[in-house]
KOLRO-581982 format. One record per atom (N, C-alpha, C): residue number from 1; residue in one letter; atom name; x, y, z. Coordinates in steps of 0.02 Angstrom, whole numbers. Layout:
N
num | residu | atome | X | Y | Z
NUM | A | CA | X | Y | Z
...
! end
This chain:
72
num | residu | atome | X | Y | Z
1 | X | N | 2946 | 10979 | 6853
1 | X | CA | 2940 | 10923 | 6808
1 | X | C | 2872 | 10928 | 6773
2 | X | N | 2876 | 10912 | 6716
2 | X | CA | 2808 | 10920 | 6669
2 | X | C | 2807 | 10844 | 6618
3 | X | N | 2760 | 10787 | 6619
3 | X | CA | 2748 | 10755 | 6590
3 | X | C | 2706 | 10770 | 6540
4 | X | N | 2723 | 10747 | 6475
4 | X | CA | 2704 | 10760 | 6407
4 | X | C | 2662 | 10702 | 6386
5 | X | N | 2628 | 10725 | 6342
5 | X | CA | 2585 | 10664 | 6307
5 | X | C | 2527 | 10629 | 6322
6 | X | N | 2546 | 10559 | 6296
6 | X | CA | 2516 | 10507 | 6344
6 | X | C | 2524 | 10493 | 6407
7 | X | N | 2568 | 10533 | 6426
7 | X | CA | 2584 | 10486 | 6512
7 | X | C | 2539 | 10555 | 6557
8 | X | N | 2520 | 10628 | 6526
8 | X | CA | 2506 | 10663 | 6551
8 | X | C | 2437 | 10656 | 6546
9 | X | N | 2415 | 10627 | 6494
9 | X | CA | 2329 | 10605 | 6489
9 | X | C | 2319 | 10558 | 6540
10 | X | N | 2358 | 10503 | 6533
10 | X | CA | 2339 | 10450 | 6614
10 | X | C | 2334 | 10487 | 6667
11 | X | N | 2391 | 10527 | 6680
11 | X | CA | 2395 | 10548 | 6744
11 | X | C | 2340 | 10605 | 6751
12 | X | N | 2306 | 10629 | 6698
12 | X | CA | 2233 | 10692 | 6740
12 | X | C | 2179 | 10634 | 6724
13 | X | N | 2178 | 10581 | 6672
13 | X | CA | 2142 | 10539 | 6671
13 | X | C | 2121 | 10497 | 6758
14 | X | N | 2172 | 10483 | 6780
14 | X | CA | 2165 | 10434 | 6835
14 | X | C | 2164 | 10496 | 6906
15 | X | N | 2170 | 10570 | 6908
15 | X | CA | 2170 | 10592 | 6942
15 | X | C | 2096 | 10642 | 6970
16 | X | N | 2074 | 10645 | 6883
16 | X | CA | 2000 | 10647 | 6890
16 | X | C | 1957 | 10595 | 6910
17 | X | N | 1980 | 10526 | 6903
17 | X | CA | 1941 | 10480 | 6926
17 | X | C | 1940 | 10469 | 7010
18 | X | N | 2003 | 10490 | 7024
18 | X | CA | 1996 | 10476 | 7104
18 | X | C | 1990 | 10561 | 7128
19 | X | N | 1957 | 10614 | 7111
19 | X | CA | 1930 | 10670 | 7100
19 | X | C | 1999 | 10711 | 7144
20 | X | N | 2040 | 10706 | 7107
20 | X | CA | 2104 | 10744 | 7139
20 | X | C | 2138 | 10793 | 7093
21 | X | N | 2208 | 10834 | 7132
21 | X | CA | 2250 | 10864 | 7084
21 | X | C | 2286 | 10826 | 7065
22 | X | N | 2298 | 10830 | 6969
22 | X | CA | 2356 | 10779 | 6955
22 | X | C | 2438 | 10814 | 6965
23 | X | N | 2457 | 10879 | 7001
23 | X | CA | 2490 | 10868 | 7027
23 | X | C | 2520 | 10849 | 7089
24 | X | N | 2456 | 10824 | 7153
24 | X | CA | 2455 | 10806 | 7206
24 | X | C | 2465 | 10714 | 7195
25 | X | N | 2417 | 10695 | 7152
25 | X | CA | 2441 | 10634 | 7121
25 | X | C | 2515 | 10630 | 7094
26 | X | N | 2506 | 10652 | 7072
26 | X | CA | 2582 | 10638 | 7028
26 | X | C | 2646 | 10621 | 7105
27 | X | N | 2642 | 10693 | 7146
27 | X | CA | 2694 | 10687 | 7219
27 | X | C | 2666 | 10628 | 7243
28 | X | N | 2607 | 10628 | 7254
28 | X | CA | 2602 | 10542 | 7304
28 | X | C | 2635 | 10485 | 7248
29 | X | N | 2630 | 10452 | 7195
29 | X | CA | 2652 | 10416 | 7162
29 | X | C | 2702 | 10416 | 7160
30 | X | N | 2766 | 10471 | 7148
30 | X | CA | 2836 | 10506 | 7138
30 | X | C | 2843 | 10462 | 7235
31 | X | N | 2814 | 10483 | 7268
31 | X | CA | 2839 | 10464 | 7339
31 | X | C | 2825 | 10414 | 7327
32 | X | N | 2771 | 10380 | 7323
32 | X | CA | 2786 | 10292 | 7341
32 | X | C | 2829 | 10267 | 7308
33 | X | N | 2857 | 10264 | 7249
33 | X | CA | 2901 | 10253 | 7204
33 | X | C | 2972 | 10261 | 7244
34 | X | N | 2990 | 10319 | 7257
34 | X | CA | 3053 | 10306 | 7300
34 | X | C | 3052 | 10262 | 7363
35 | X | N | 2992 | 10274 | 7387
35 | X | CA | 2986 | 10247 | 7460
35 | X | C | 3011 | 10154 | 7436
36 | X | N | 2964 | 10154 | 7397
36 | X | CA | 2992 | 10070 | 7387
36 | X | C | 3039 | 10066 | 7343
37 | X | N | 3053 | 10092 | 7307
37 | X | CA | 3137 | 10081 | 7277
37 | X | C | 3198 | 10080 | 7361
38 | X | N | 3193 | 10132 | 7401
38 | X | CA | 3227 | 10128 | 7449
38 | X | C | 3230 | 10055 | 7506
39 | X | N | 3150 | 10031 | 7527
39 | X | CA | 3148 | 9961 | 7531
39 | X | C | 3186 | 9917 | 7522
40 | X | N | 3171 | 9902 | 7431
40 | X | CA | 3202 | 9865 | 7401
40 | X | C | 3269 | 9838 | 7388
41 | X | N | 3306 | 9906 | 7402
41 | X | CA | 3378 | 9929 | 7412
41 | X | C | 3409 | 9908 | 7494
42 | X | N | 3362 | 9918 | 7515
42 | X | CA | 3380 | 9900 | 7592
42 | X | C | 3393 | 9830 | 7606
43 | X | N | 3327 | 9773 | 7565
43 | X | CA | 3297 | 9705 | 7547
43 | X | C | 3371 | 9661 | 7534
44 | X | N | 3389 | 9715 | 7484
44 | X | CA | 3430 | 9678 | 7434
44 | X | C | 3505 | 9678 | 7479
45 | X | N | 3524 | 9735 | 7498
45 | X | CA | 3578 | 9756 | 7552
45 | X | C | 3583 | 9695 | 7617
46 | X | N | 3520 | 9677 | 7631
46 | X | CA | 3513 | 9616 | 7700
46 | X | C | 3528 | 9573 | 7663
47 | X | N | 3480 | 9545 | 7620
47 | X | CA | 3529 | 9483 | 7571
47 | X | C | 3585 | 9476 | 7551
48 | X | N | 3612 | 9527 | 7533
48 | X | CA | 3695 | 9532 | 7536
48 | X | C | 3740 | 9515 | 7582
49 | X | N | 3727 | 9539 | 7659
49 | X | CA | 3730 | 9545 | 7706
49 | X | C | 3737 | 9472 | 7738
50 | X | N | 3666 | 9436 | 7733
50 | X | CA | 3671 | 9378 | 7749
50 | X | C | 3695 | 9306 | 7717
51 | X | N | 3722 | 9337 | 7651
51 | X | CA | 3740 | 9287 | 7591
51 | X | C | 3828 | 9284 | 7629
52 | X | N | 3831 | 9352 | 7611
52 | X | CA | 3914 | 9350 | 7665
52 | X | C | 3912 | 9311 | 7719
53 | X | N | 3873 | 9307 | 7772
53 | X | CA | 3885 | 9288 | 7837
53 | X | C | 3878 | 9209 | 7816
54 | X | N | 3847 | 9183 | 7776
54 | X | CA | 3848 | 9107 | 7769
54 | X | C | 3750 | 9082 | 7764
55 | X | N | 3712 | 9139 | 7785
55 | X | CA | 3637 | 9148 | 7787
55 | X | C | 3611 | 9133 | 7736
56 | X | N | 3605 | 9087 | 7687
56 | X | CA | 3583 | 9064 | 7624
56 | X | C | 3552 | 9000 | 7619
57 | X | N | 3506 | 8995 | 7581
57 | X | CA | 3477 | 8924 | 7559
57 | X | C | 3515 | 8881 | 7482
58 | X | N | 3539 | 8833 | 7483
58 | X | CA | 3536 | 8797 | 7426
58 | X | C | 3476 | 8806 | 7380
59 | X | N | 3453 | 8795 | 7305
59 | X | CA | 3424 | 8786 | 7289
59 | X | C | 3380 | 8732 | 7290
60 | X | N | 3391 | 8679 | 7310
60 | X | CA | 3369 | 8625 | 7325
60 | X | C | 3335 | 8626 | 7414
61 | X | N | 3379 | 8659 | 7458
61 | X | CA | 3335 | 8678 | 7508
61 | X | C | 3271 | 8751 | 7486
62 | X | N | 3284 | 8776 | 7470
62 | X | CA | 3224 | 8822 | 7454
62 | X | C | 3155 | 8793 | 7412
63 | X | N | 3158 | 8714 | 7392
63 | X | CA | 3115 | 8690 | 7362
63 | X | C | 3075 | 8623 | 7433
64 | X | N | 3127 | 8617 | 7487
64 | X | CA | 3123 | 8565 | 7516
64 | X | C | 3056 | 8633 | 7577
65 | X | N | 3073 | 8681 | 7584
65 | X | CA | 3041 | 8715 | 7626
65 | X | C | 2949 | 8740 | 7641
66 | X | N | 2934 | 8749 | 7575
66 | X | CA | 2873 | 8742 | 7589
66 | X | C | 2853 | 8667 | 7576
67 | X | N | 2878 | 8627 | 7569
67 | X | CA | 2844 | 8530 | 7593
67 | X | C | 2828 | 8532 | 7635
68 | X | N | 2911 | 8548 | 7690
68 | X | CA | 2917 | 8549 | 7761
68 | X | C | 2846 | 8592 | 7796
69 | X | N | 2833 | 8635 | 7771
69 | X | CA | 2784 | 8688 | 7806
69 | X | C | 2703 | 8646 | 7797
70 | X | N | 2710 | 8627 | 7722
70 | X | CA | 2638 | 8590 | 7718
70 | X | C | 2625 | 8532 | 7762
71 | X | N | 2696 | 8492 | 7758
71 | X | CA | 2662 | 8424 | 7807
71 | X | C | 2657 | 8441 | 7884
72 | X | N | 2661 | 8501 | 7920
72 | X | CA | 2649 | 8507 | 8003
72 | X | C | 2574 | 8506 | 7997
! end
């Protein structure tokens, strides 16, 4: 993979600044990027999950919840 342009100036731009290779940068970024897309996917999958089972807040309870938390 070869980034062109502007996105290839950021990336030796910001890779000289943290005195690295920008293609060692580039793999760490490329990895966190999946790593939390996969998360997110997972996040979203439990919410699904628990929307099925009946595990959900009203909208009106999701506003009643942090009150509840402030007045203890």
């Amino acid at each position: 993979m070869h980034a062109t342009g502007e996105l290839e100036a950021k990336l030796t731009h910001s890779a000289a600044q943290q005195g690295r290779n920008p293609d060692e940068l580039l793999q760490d970024v490329l990895t966190r990027h999946f790593e939390e897309e996969a998360r997110f996917v997972e996040a979203v999958n439990r919410g699904g999950e628990a929307f099925e089972r009946g595990g959900y807040l009203a909208h009106e309870q999701v506003g009643q919840r942090p009150q509840r938390f402030l007045q203890t």
